[in-house]
C-alpha positions in Angstrom: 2.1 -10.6 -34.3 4.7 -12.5 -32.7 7.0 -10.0 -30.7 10.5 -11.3 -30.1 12.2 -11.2 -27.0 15.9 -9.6 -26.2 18.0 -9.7 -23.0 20.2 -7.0 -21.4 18.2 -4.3 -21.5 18.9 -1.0 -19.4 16.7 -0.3 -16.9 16.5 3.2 -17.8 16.4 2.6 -21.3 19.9 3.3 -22.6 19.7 0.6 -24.6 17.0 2.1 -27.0 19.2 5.1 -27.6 20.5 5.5 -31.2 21.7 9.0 -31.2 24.1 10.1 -29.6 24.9 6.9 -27.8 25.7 7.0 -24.0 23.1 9.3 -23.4 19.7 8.7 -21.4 16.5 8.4 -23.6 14.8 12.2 -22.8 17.7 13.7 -23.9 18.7 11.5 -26.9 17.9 13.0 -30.5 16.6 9.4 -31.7 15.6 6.6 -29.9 14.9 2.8 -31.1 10.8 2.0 -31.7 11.1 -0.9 -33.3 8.6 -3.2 -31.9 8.8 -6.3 -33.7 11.0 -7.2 -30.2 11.0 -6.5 -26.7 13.9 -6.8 -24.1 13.1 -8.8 -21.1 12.9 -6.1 -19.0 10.2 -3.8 -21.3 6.6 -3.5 -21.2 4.9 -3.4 -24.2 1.5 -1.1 -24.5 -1.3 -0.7 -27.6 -1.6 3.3 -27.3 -4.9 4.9 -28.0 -4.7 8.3 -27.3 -1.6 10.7 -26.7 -2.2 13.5 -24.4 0.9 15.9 -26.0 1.7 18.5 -23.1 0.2 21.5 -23.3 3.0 23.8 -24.4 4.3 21.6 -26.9 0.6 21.2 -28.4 0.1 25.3 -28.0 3.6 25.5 -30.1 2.7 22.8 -33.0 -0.8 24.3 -33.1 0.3 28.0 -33.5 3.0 27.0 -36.2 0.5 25.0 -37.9 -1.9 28.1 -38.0 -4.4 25.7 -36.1 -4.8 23.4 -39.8 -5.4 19.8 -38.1 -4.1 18.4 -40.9 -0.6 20.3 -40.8 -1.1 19.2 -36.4 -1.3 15.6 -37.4 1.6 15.7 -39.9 3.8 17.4 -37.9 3.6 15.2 -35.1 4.0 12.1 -37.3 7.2 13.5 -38.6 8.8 13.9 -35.1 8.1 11.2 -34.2 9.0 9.1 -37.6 12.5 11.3 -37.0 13.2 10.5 -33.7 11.7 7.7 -32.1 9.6 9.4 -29.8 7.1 12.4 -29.6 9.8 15.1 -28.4 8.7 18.8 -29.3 11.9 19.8 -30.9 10.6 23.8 -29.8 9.8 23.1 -26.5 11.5 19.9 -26.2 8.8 17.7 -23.9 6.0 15.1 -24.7 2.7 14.4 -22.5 2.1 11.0 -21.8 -0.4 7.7 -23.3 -3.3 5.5 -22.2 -3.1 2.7 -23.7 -3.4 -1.4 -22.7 -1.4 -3.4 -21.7 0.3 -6.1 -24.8 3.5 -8.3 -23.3 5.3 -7.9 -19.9 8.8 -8.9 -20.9 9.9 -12.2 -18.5 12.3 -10.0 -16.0 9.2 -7.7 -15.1 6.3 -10.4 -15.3 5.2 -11.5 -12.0 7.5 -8.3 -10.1 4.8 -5.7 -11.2 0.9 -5.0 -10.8 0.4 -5.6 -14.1 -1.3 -7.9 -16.3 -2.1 -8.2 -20.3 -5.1 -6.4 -21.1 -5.1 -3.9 -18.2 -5.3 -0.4 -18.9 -3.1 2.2 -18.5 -1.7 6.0 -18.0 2.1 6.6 -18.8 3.2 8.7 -15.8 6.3 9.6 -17.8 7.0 11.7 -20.8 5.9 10.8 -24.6 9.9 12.5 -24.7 11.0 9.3 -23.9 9.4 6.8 -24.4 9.7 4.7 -27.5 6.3 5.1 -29.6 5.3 3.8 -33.1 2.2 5.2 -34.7 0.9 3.2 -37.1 -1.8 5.6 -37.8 -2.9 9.3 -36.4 -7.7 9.1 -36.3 -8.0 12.5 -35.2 -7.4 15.2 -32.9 -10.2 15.8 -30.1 -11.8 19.1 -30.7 -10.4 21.6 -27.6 -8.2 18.9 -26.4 -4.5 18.0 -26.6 -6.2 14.3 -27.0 -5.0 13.0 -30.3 -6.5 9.4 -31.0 -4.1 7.1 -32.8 -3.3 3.5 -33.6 0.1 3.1 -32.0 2.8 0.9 -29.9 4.6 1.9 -26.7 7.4 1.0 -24.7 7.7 1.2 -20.9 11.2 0.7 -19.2 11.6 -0.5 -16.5 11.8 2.7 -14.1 9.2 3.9 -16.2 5.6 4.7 -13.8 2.3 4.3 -14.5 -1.3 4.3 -13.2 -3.8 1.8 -13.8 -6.9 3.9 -15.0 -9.6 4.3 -12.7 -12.5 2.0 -13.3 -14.9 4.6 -12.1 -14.3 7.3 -14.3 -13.8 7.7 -18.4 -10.9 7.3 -20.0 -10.7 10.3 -21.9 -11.3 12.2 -18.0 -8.7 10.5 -16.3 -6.1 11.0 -18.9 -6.3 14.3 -19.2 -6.1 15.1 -15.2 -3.2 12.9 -14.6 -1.6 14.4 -17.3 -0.8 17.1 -14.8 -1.0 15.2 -11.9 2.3 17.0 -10.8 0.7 20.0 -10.4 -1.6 19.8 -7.7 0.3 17.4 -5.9 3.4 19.7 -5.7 1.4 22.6 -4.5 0.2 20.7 -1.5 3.8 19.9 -0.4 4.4 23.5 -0.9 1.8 25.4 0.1 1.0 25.7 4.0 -1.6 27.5 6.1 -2.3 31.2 6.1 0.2 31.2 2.5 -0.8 33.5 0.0 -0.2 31.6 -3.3 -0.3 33.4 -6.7 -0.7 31.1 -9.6 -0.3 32.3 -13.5 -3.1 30.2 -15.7 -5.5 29.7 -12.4 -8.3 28.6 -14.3 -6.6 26.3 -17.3 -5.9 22.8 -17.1 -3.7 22.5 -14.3 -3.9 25.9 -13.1 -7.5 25.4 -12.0 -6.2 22.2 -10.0 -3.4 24.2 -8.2 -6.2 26.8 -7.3 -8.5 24.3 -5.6 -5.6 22.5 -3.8 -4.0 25.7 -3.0 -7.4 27.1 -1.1 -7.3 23.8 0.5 -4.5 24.3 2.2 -4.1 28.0 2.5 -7.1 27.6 5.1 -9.4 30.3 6.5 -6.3 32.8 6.9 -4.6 32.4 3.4 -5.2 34.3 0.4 -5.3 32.8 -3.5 -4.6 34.9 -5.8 -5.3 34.1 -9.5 -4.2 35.7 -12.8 -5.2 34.9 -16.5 -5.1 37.0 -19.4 -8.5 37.1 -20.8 -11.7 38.8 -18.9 -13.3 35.1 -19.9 -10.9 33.8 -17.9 -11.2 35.4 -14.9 -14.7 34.9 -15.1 -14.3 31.1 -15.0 -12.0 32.3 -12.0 -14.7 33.9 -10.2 -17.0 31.2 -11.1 -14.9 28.2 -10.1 -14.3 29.7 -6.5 -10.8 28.8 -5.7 -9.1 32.0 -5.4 -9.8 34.8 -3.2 -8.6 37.2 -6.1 -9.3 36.6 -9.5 -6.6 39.2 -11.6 -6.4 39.7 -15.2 -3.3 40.3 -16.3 -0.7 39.2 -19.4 1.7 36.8 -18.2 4.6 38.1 -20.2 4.1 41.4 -18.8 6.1 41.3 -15.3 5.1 44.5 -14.8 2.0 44.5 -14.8 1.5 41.4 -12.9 4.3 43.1 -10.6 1.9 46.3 -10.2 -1.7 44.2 -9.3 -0.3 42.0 -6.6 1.9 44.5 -5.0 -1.7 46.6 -4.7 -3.6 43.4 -3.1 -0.9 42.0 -1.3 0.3 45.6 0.5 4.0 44.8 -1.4 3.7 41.8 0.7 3.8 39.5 -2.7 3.1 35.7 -2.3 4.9 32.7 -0.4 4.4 30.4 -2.9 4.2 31.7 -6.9 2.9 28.8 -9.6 3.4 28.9 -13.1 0.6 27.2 -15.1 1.1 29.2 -18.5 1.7 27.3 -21.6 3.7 30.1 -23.7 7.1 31.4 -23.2 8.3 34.4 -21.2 6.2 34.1 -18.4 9.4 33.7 -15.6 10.1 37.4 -14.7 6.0 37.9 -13.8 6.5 34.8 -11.6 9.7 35.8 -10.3 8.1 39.4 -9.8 5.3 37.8 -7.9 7.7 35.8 -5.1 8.2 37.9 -1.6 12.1 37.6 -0.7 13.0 33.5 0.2 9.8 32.6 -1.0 9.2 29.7 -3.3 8.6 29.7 -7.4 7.0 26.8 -9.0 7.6 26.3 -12.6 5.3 23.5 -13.8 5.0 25.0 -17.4 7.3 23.4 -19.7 7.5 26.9 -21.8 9.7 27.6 -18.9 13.6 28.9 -19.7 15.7 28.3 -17.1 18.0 31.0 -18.1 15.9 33.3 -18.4 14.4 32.2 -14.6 17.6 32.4 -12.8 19.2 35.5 -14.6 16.8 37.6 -14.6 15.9 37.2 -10.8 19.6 37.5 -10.5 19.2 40.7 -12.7 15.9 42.5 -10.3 18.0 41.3 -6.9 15.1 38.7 -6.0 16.0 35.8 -3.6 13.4 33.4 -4.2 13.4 29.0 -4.5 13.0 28.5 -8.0 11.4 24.6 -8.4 11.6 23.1 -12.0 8.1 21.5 -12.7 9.1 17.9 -12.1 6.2 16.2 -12.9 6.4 13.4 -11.0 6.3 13.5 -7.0 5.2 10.8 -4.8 1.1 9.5 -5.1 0.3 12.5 -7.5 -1.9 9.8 -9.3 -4.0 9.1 -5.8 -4.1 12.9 -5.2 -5.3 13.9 -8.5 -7.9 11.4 -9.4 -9.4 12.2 -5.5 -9.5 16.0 -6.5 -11.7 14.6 -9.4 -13.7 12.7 -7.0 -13.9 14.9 -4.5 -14.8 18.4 -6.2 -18.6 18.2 -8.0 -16.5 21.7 -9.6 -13.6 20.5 -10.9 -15.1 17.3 -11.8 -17.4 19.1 -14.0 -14.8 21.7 -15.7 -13.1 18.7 -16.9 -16.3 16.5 -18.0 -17.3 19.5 -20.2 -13.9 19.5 -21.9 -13.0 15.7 -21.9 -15.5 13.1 -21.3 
């Protein structure tokens, strides 16, 4: 396939929107993923796998009634509709590996990349120009789906070469929430108490481990999940002091079981791992006065964060789960290398 080359392409990828026009690609309702061409200035990937985020896959999943079939088709239409994989629900993506095609002429020779190498997208499928020419399958407890697709990179887009020493299928699904653990150790300090919502899913479990890390001898972690299997990982993994069931959604409740550990202390530092919606108030709840929320989930509502804290009088930081911060990548993969544990939650699940 011969790709054709374009100039004056955005660096930010305005030049891909279709609709509305003006706009930055995340937000845009359609996007351009033709890839017969290239601008200069593009990166051009072969995708194998899409890791969709978790709360957009819990969303698609649910409304699909868990039929693969209906998952696979759905996803195909949003993205044959607009140019991207953007959860209309939920309104994120989740990121590709994939390898490396054409390095447009402006890029080549500026960037550590080459044809052939492969590759993590460090920024969101809700982006990011995609073309699936075909959907294999979906990997059975994952939000892995293998495909047969084209990508685009712009050129502020960030990636990750993939780690030679560990598989694919692994390191894809921990730097898909790379964000997580690296935020929570700029956040967390010692002798914190840190309570984190989902402590033993995905990223949750992360958070926990680089949470006790830093919390030190002195600190407290304090996990909460909903379901007594749950808490049992919880207790199993190690990483938090407390291992709590409670439901998410229920501020109340979660309000009511840290208040009792914590003397009505609450925590320092509150992390949101839960991939459903109205989980904000509990996290709010959770946060002592001036203390600092951490909203990685993207089933957050930012509405509903900020009113209702206005609405119970709480004074806390609320942090929208930007999933990017400096060296996540390096700080993720060396959790995986580091932590026999975590490296072999995630081996069960992915490798």
């Amino acid at each position: 396939m011969v790709i054709q080359i374009k100039s004056g392409g955005n660096p930010f990828g305005t030049h891909r929107v279709i609709e509305p026009r003006g706009v930055l690609p995340q937000p845009a309702l359609k996007i351009d993923n033709n890839i017969d061409y290239i601008y200069d200035n593009e990166i051009l990937v072969d995708v194998d796998t899409l890791n969709i985020d978790s709360a957009s896959f819990t969303q698609i999943k649910e409304a699909a009634g868990r039929d693969e079939k209906i998952i696979i088709d759905t996803i195909t239409r949003i993205v044959s509709e607009k140019g991207k994989m953007q959860n209309p629900v939920t309104g994120s993506g989740g990121m590709f590996t994939g390898t490396v095609a054409v390095i447009g002429p402006k890029l080549a020779g500026k960037i550590d990349l080459k044809p052939g190498d492969k590759i993590a997208s460090l920024v969101s499928l809700s982006l990011t120009p995609l073309n699936i020419e075909k959907i294999l399958g979906i990997k059975k407890g994952t939000e892995q789906v293998k495909v047969k697709a084209r990508a685009i990179l712009f050129e502020s887009g960030i990636y990750a070469k993939l780690p030679a020493d560990l598989p694919q299928t692994l390191a894809l699904a921990i730097l898909d929430v790379a964000g997580a653990p690296a935020q929570t150790a700029k956040l967390v300090k010692p002798g914190s108490t840190v309570a984190i919502l989902g402590a033993a899913g995905k990223s949750g479990v992360l958070c926990s481990y680089e949470a006790k890390r830093r919390v030190g001898v002195s600190g407290r972690v304090i996990g909460l999940e909903y379901s007594a299997a749950a808490v049992k990982k919880m207790q199993d993994y190690g990483f938090c002091t407390d291992a709590v069931q409670a439901n998410a959604t229920d501020a109340l409740e979660c309000y009511s079981k840290v208040s009792a550990l914590t003397g009505g202390k609450m925590a320092d530092v509150v992390i949101n791992c839960v991939n459903i919606p109205n989980t904000e108030m509990a996290s709010v709840m959770l946060c002592r006065e001036e203390g600092t929320v951490y909203f990685f989930s993207m089933a957050t509502s930012f509405t509903k964060a900020a009113l209702g804290a206005e609405g119970v009088g709480k004074d806390v930081h609320m942090i929208i789960g930007n999933g990017y911060t400096r060296h996540h990548a390096d700080i993720t993969i060396n959790i995986l290398r580091e932590s026999p544990v975590i490296r072999n939650i995630y081996e069960k699940i992915y490798a």
